[in-house]
N, C-alpha and C positions, 0 to 999 in steps of 0.2 A: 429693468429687465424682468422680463414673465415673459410666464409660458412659451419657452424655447423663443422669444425675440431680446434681443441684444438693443435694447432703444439710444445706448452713449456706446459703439462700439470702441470709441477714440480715449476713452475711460474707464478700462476695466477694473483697476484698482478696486476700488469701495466695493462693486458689485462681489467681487471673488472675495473679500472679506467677511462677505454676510454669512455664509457657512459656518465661517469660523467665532463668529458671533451667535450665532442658533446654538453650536456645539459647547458654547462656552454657557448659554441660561440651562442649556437643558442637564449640563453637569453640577449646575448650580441651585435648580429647581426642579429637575425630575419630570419636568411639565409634558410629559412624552406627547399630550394629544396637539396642543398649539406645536411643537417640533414635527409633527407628523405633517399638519395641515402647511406650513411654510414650505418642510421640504418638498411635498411633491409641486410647489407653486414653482421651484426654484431649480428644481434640477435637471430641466430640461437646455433651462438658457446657460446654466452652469456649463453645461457639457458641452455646448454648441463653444462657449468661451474657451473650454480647454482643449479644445481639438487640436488647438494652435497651442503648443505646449508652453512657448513663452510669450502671449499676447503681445501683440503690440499698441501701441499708445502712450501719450505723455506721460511724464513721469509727476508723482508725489512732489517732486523737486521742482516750483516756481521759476523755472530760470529758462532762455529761450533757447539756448542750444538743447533742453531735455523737453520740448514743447512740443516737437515734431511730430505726427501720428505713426510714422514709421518706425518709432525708435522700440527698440526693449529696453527696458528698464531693471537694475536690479530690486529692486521695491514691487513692481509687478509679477519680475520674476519668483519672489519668497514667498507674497499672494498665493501665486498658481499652487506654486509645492503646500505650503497651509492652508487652502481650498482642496486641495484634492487629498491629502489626507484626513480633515475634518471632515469631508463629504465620505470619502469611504468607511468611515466609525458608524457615521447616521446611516447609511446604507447596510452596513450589518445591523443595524441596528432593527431599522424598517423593515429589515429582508429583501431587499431592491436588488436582485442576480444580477440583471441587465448592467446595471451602475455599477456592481462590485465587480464584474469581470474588465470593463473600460477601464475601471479605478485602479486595482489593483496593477495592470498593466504597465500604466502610467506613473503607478507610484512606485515601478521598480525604475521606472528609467530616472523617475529624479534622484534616487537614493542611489542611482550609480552617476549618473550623470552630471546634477547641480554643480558639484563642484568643481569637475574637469571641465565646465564652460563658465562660472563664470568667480572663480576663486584663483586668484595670478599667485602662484610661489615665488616667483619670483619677486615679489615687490608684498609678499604676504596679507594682502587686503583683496577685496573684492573688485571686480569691473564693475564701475557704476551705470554703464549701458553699452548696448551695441548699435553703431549705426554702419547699417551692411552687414560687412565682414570686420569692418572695425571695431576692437572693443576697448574702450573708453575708462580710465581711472581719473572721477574729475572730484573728487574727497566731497560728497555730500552725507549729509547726515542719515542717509538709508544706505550708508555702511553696517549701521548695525540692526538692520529686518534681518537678516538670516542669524544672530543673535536672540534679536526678542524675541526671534516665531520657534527657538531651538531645532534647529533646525542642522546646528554645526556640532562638533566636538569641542572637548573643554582645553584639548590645545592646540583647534585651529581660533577660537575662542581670543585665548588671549596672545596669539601673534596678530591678530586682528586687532584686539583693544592695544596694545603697548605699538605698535606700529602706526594706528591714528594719534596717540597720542605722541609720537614722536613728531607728526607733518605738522600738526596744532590743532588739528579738526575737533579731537578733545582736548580743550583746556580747565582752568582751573574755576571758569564760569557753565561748565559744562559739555553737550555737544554741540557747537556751532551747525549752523544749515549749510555752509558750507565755507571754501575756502578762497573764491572767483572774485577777481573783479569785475563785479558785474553792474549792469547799470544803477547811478544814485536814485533815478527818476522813472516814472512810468508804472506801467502798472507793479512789475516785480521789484520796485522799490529797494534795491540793492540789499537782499537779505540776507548777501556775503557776511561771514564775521558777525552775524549776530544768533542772537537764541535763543528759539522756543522752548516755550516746558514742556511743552508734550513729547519735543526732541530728549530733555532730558528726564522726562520720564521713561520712554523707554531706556536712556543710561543705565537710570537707576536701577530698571529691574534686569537686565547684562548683567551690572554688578553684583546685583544680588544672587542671578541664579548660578552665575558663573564663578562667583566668589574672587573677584576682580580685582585689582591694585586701586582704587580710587576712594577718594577724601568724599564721601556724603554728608555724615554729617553738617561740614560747611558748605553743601551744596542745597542739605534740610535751613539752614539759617538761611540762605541766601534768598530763596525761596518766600521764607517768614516774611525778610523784613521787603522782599517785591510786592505782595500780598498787602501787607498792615502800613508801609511810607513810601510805596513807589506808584501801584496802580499799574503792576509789572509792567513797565517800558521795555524789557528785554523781549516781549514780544512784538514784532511787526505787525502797524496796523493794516488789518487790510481793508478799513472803509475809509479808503481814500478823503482826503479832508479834514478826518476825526482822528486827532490825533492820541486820545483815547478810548476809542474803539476798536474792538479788536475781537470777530468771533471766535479767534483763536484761545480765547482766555479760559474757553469753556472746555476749550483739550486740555486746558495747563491744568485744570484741577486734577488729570489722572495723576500726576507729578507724586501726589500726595498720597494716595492710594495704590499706587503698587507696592 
């Protein structure tokens, strides 16, 4: 994505992410002039992305029923609201009128709205996508994006966390990718029931900033001893063939640093 074009419109994930990666160097580093020169590279396709307030596209979640281009996703959906908060900071920041009047608009409807679309009380967890009008509770591990990105309160928070951990989505290995049986073969490699570190990195920092019911510590060891005698097999490979390879090993190091 530049300058107002959209080049993977079927994948807005990572692009609506990058805001919130700028806003996170530039409160780390101060670097105001490189934050200057990105954003105006970026805020034009940003805005074009959020016009559609819950994007559509596949989801984060490798599995074929969340594949769809038409689907919303709750992982895109927490995106948008963390994109467009993060973008509205930089734009007071910049002084960008144009973008704070769009922004701010926008950031009242999620702050009234996120929840009452796609937070079920009744079943106290979130809808993991929408396809249509239907909305969908299928336990994957982008249960906890409105979590990591704070985005909820600290006691929708934990009827969130003790309610996964009741179905088994978190268990005592972490947070599983998901709960499906899904295919053993093929490219999404049946990633039911197993689990990334990057999935339980973000756990870990839920945990932490929510002050959450869960055993770390042995989830710090487990960690250790994947790293030092396993060559983390709890990650799925995703170069087909290699059965230790795995780009994904390069997100599990966040595990360790949050």
């Amino acid at each position: 994505m530049n300058n107002g074009y959209v080049n993977h419109p079927g994948y807005p994930l990572e692009t609506l992410l990058i805001i919130v990666l700028l806003e996170d160097y530039f409160l780390r580093t101060g670097n105001a002039d490189f934050v200057k020169m990105v954003y105006w590279e970026l805020r034009q396709g940003l805005k074009k992305l959020l016009k559609q307030i819950y994007p559509r596209g596949p989801s984060f979640v490798e599995l074929e029923e969340t594949s769809n281009g038409e689907i919303q996703s709750l992982d895109t959906a927490v995106a948008s609201y963390a994109c467009c908060r993060s973008l509205l900071k930089l734009s007071k920041l910049l002084d960008d009128p144009e973008m704070k009047g769009f922004l701010g608009d926008l950031m009242e409807y999620y702050q009234k709205r996120f929840l009452r679309d796609w937070y079920s009380k009744k079943h106290g967890v979130f809808y993991d996508y929408f396809r249509g009008r239907e909305k969908v509770i299928g336990y994957f591990f982008i249960q906890l994006f409105p979590l990591f990105f704070r985005i909820v309160d600290e006691r929708i928070a934990r009827t969130v966390f003790e309610n996964l951990k009741k179905v088994g989505l978190i268990c005592d290995d972490g947070l599983l990718h998901s709960i499906h049986d899904d295919p053993k073969d093929g490219f999404y490699m049946g990633k039911s029931h197993k689990v990334w570190w990057i999935a339980n990195a973000m756990l870990k920092k839920c945990v932490k900033e929510y002050d959450l019911n869960y055993d770390l510590e042995r989830l710090d060891e487990r960690f250790i001893d994947d790293v030092e005698n396993e060559g983390m097999p709890h990650v799925p490979p995703e170069i087909v063939g290699n059965p230790t390879g795995c780009f994904a090993q390069t997100w599990s190091a966040l595990y360790w640093v949050v």
